[in-house]
C-alpha positions in Angstrom: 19.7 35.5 -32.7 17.5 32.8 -31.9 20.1 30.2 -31.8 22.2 32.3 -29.7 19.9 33.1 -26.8 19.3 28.9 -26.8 23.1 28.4 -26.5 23.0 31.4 -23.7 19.7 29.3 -22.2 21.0 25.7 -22.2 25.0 27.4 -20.7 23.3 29.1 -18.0 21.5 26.1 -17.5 23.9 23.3 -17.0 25.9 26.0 -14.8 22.6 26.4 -12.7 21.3 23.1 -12.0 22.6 20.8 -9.1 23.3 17.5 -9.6 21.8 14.6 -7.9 23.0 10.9 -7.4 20.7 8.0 -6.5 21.3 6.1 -4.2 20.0 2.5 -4.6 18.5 1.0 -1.5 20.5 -1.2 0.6 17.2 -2.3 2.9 14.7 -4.5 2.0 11.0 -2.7 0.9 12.5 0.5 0.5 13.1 2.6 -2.4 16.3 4.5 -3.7 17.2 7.5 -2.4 17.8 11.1 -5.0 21.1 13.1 -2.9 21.1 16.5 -4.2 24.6 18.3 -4.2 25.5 21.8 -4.6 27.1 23.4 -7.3 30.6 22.7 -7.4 30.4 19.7 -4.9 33.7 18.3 -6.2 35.6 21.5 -5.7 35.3 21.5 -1.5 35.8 18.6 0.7 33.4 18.6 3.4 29.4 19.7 2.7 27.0 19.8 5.2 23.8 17.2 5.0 20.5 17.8 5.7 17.9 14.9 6.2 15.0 16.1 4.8 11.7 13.8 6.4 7.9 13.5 5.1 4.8 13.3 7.8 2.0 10.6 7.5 1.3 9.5 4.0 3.4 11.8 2.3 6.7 10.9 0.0 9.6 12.2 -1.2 8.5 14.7 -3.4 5.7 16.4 -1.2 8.3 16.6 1.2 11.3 18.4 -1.6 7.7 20.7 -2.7 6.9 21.5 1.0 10.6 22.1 2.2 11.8 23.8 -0.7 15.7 23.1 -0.1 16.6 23.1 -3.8 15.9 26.1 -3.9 18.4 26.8 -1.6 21.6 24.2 -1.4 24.0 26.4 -3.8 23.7 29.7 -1.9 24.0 28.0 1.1 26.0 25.0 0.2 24.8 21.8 1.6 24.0 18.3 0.4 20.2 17.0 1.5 18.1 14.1 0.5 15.0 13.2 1.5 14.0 9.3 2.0 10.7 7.5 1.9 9.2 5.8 4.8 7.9 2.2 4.1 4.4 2.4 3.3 1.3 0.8 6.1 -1.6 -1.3 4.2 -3.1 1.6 3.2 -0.5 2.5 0.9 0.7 5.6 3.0 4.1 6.5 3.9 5.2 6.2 7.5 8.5 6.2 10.0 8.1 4.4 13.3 8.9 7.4 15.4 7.2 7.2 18.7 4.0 5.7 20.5 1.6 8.2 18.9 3.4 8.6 15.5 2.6 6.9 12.7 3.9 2.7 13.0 0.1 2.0 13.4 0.5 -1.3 12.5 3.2 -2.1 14.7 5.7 -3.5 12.6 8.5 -2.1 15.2 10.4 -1.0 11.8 13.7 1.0 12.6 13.8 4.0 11.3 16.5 5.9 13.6 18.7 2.9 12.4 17.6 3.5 8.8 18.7 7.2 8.8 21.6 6.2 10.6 22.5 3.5 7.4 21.1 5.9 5.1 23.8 8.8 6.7 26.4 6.0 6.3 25.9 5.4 2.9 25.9 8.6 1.5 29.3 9.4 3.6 30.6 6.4 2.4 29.6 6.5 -1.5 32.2 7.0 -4.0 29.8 9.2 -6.3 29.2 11.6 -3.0 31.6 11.4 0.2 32.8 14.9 1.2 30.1 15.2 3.9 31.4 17.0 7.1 29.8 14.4 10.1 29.9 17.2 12.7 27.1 19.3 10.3 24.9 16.6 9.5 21.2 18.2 10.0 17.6 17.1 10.2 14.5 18.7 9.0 10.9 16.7 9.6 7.6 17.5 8.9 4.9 16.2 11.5 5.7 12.4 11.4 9.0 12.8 10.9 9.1 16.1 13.2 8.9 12.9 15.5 11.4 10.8 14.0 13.8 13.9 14.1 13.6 14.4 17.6 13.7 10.7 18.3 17.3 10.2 16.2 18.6 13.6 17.5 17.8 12.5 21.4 19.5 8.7 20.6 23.2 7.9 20.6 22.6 6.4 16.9 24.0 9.8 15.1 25.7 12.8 16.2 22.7 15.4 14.9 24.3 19.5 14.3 21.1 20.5 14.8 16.8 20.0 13.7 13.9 21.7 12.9 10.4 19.9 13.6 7.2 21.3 12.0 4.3 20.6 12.9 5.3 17.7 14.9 6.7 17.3 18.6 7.0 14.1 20.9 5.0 12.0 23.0 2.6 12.9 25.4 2.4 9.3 26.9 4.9 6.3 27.8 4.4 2.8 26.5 2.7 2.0 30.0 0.6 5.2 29.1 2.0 6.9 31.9 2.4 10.9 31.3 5.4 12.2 30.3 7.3 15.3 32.6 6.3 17.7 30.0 9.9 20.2 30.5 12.3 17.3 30.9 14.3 16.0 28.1 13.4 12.6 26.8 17.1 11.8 25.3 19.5 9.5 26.0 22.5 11.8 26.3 23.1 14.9 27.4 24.6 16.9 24.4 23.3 20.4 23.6 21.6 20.3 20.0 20.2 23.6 18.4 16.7 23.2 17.6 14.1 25.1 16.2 10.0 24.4 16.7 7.9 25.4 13.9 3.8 25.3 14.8 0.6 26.6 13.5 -2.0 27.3 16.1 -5.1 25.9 14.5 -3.2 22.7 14.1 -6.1 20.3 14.2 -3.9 16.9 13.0 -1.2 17.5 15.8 -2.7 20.8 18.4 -0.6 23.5 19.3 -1.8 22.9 22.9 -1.1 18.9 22.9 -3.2 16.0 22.2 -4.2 13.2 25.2 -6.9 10.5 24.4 -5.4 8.7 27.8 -3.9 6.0 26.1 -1.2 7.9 24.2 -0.8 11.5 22.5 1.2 14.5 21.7 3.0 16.9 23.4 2.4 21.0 23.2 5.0 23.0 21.1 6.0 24.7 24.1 6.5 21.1 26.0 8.3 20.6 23.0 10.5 24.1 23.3 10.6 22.9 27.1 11.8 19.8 26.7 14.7 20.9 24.4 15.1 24.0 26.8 16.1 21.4 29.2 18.4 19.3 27.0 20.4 22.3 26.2 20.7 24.0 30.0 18.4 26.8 28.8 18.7 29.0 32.2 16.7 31.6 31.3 12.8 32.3 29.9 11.3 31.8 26.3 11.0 35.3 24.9 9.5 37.2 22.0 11.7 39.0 19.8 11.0 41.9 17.6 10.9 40.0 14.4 7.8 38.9 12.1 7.6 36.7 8.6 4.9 36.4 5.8 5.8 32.5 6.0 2.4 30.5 4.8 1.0 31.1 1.3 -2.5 30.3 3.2 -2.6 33.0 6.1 -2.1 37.0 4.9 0.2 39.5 6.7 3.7 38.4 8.6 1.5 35.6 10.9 4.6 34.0 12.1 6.1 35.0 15.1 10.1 34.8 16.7 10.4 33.0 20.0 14.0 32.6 21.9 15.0 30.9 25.0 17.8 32.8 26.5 20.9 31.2 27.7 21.3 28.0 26.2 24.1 26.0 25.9 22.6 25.3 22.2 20.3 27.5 20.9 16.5 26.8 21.4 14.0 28.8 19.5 9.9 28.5 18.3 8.4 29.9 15.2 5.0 30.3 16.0 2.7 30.7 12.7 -1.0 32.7 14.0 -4.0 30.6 12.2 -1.3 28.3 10.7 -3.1 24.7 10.4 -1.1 21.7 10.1 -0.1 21.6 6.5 0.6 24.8 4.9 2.7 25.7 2.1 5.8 28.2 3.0 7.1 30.6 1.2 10.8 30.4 -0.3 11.5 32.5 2.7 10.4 30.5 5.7 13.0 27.3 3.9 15.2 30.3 3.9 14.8 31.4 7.7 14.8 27.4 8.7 18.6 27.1 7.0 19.8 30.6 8.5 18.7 29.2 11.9 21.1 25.8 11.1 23.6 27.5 9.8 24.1 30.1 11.9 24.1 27.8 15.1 27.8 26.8 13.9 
């Protein structure tokens, strides 16, 4: 009996588990790169990617625990991976994504050209391919909540659609000059879904904006504002009748739903009440994140 119910285990097992192909690194200084795949990868032949990014001193794997997409990539069927930054002198993981955020040393690294590569690469590898380029997706936590916005605004890759967390855009130009706080910052003029997700006793990166003159970050709502604009949102920001229980570290459905209303792409706000800048989410709030994505398609 007890044989049989291993056999049953280790069956159920190998038809469970996703499979994941590393990547080895094709850019001096940084490390290879785990892709993920969905179960039965080789049985469709586009998958949609998501880029999966860490904030300021984080990695990889805080990044996989935070953003809990493997829990997630068979039901919804998507391939994600989520790179390292290079690491600063004090040994903590960074991507050089704007003025504030978080290339303190100035090294003037590229990181939009690094995803870009790193996009490349796993299109273009004979262990993955299959990736559909017109649902290629990014996710960033705070540091790379910048870097998110910065490659979905460029003309490097064509981005489906993001979702920032706890992380928006500058406040300041590089002359320190502010920043029109409801105009978009990109350098096209394609609609992109995006969804803003933001705790209000954000401390690390405010839910009301950060300015110590020199440089700093925007509000969430600048942020909703500025993406309002991108996508030709005519009408107002509104709250809909829909709550979630999405932080393991605040009781009760804290997060709110927030909507602009006609948008060429769609522009919506998750607003978590006593949310602080690092949190961990429940399996649900990865879950609401992906149905936003998804259903933007």
């Amino acid at each position: 009996m007890k044989i049989y119910v291993l056999i049953l285990c280790l069956s159920f097992t190998s038809r469970t588990i996703a499979e994941s192909i590393k990547l080895p690194s094709l850019e001096r200084g940084r490390t290879d790169v785990k892709v993920h795949l969905p179960r039965g990868f080789k049985k469709q032949d586009k998958w949609p990617l998501i880029i999966s990014m860490h904030g300021y001193g984080g990695n990889a794997t805080i990044q996989n625990y935070y953003v809990r997409l493997g829990a997630y990539n068979n039901k919804f069927g998507f391939v994600y991976a989520a790179p390292n930054g290079l690491k600063d002198k004090n040994d903590k993981g960074f991507w050089n994504a704007s003025n504030f955020c978080c290339d303190f040393e100035k090294t003037e690294i590229d990181d939009v050209g690094y995803i870009k590569n790193l996009i490349e690469q796993i299109s273009q590898s004979k262990d993955i391919g299959r990736i559909d380029k017109d649902r290629i997706y990014l996710i960033g936590y705070s540091n790379g909540a910048f870097l998110a916005s910065k490659i979905a605004c460029s003309n490097e890759v064509n981005i489906a659609g993001i979702v920032t967390i706890s992380g928006t855009s500058d406040l300041r130009d590089e002359f320190e000059n502010l920043m029109p706080f409801d105009k978009s910052l990109c350098e096209h003029n394609r609609a992109i879904p995006l969804l803003h997700v933001h705790g209000t006793r954000d401390e690390t990166i405010p839910y009301e904006g950060k300015d110590n003159g020199h440089n700093g970050s925007a509000s969430a709502l600048s942020q909703v504002a500025r993406w309002a604009d991108q996508n030709d949102c005519k009408g107002k920001l509104v709250k809909v009748e829909r709550k979630l229980n999405a932080s393991n570290f605040v009781k009760g459905k804290e997060t709110e739903f927030f909507v602009m209303q006609e948008c060429q792409a769609p522009v919506e706000h998750f607003k978590i009440n006593e949310g602080t800048h690092f949190g961990i989410f429940k399996r649900k709030f990865t879950k609401a994140m992906l149905e936003f994505l998804f259903r933007t398609r």
